[in-house]
N, C-alpha and C positions, 0 to 999 in steps of 0.2 A: 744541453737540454735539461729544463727540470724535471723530475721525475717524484714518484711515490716511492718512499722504502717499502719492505717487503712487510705485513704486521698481521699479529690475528687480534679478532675484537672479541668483547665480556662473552659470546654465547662459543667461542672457539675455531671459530671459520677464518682459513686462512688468506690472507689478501697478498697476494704476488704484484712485483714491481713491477710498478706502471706508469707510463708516460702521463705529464700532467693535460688535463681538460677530455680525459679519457673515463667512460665509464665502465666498470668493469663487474662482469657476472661470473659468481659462483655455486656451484650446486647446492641447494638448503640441505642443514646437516641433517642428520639420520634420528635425532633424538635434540630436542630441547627442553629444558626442565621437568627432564624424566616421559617427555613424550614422545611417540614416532611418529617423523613428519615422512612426507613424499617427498625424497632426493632428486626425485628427476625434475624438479622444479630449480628454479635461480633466484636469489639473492642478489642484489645490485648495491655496490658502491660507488662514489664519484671519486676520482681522482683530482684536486680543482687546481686550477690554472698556475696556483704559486706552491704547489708543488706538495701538500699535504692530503691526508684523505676528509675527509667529508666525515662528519661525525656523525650524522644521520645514514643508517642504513637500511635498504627499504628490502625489509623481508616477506613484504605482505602476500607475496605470490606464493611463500609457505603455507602448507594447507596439514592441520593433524590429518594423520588415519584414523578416523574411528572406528572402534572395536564394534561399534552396530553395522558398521558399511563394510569389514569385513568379514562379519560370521554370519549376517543377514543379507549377501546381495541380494539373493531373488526374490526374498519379503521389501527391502526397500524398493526393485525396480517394479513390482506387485502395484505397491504402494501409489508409487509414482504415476505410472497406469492408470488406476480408478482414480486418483488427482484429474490426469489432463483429461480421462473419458469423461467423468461427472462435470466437468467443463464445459467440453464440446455438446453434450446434453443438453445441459442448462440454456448454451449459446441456443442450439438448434429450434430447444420449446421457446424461447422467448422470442427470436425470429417472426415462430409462425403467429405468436401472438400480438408481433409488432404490426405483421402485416394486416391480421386481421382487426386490429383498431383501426388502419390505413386505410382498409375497402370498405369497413360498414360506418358509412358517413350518418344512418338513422340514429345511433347508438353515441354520439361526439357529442354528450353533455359535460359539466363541468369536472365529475365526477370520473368520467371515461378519460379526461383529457390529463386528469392527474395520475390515473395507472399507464397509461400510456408513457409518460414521463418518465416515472419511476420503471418500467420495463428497460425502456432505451437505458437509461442509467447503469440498470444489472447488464444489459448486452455491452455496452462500449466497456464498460469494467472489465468483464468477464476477456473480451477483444485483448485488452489492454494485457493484462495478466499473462495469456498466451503468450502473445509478443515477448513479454520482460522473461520467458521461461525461454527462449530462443538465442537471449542474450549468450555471446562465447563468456568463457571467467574473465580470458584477456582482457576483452576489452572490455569488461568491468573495473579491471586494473588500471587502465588507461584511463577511464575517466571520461571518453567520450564525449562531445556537449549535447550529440544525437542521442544518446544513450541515456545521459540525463534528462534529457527532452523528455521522453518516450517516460519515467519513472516520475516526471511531474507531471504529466498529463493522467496517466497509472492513479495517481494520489490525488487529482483534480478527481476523477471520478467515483474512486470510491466516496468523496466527501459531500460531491453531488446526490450518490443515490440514501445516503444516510439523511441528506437535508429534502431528500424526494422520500422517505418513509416518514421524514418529522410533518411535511406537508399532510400528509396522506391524513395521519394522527389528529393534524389543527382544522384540518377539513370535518372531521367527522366529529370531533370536539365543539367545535363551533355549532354543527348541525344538531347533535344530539343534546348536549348539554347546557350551550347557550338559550337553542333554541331558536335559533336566527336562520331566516331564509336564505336558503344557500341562491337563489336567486339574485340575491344581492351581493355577493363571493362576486370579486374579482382576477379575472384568470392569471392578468398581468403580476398580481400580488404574487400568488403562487410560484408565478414562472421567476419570477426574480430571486427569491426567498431559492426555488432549489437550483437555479444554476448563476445568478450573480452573486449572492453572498459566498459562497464557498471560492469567489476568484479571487478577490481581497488576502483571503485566507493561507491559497497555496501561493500566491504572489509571498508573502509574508514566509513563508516555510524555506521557498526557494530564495531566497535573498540571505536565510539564518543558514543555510547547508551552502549553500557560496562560500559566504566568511568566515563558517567556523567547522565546518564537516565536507567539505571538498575533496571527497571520495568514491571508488567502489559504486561510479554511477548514481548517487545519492539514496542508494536501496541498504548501504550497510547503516550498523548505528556503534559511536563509540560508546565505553563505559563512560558514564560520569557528565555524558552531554546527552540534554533531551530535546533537539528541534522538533524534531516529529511530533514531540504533544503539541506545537504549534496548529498544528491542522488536528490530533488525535480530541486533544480539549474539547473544542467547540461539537465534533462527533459524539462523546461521551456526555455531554451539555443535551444537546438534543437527542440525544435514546434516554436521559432522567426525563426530559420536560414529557416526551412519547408516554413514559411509565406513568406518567404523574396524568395525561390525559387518558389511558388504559385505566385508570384507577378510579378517574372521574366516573369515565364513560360505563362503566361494569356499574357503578353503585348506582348509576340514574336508572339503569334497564332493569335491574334488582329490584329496585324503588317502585319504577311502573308495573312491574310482571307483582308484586305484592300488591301494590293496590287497585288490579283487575280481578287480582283474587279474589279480595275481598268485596268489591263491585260485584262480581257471580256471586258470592256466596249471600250476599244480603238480598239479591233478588228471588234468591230461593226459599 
């Protein structure tokens, strides 16, 4: 029967004989390039079929100790706390405000129907979030296709509520500085711009973490590769063009609020 000889690899962990097509776990060492890792964790190697090890060893279930997690538990778990509480908050007020866009049907103008939007957006985000903090580490390690589901939907909605504040921005741009009847605003416009263009976007993101970052549930990021600006781009795109209408929109009310001024002051 073919077998593994017995070897240790570059970081010093030692790999005991093993039958070939066998994978084999060993505890992650105690210190790697002068850092301390958690031992009670495994390290995996492959034994493969023709009787060699596997040159890739997958340590990733190696986790450092940080020196803040342990001389600060009760400030980090503090932390963590007003994290999921400031959450559960946010979820609860926006809820009660989802609902009551829902009941007062007098109040469903164009204007009502884009914070409504942009609400739902912060609640399913906020939803989303929870969830991805539920996740075990394992099976972040595994890689899950649920799991990655769950972290592109995650990243579908943050990109939603970003392209539901640029709306909010072009609505009121249009209104105030154009100067155009928002009577004539199209709601279908709207609705497209915050939840169809951001589909395009994360389709594109999750297609580049497939073929080249297929890990860690697609929530980690390696050094040296940037998928993520695939959806981050087009978000930091729209909060400039936001600034760039905030900057409009401030100098016309400046504009007006001075030449009222002066309207009173010449009648007097």
């Amino acid at each position: 029967a073919l077998y593994c000889n017995a070897t240790a690899d570059e970081i010093g962990t030692c790999w005991p004989r093993s039958g070939a097509g066998t994978e084999v776990a060993r505890p992650c060492p105690d210190f790697i390039n002068g850092v301390k890792y958690n031992s009670t964790r495994s390290a995996y190697r492959e034994c493969l079929e023709n009787g060699t090890w596997a040159f890739k060893i997958n340590y990733s279930s190696c986790e450092p100790i940080l020196e803040e997690k342990r001389k600060y538990p009760v400030h980090y778990k503090i932390a963590l706390i007003i994290n999921y509480l400031g959450h559960c908050i946010s979820v609860g007020a926006l809820v009660i405000a989802f609902i009551l866009f829902l009941c007062l049907r007098s109040i469903r103008c164009l204007r009502n129907v884009i914070h409504w939007n942009l609400i739902t957006t912060f609640i399913l985000r906020n939803i989303m979030w929870l969830l991805l903090q539920l996740i075990d580490h394992n099976i972040h390690e595994r890689n899950e296709p649920w799991c990655r589901l769950i972290t592109t939907v995650y990243n579908y909605f943050v990109v939603t509520n970003f392209f539901w504040m640029f709306v909010e921005g072009c609505y009121l741009h249009t209104a105030i500085v154009m100067t155009y009847s928002t009577d004539k605003l199209r709601k279908w416009v709207f609705l497209f711009i915050g939840w169809c263009i951001p589909c395009p976007i994360i389709v594109a993101w999750a297609v580049g973490k497939l073929y080249n970052e297929n890990e860690q549930c697609w929530f980690g990021k390696e050094p040296g590769k940037y998928i993520d600006y695939i959806y981050q781009g087009p978000v930091i795109v729209v909060l400039l063009i936001n600034f760039v209408f905030l900057f409009n929109i401030v100098r016309i009310l400046m504009t007006k609020l001075r030449a009222s001024t002066t309207s009173e002051t010449i009648q007097y």
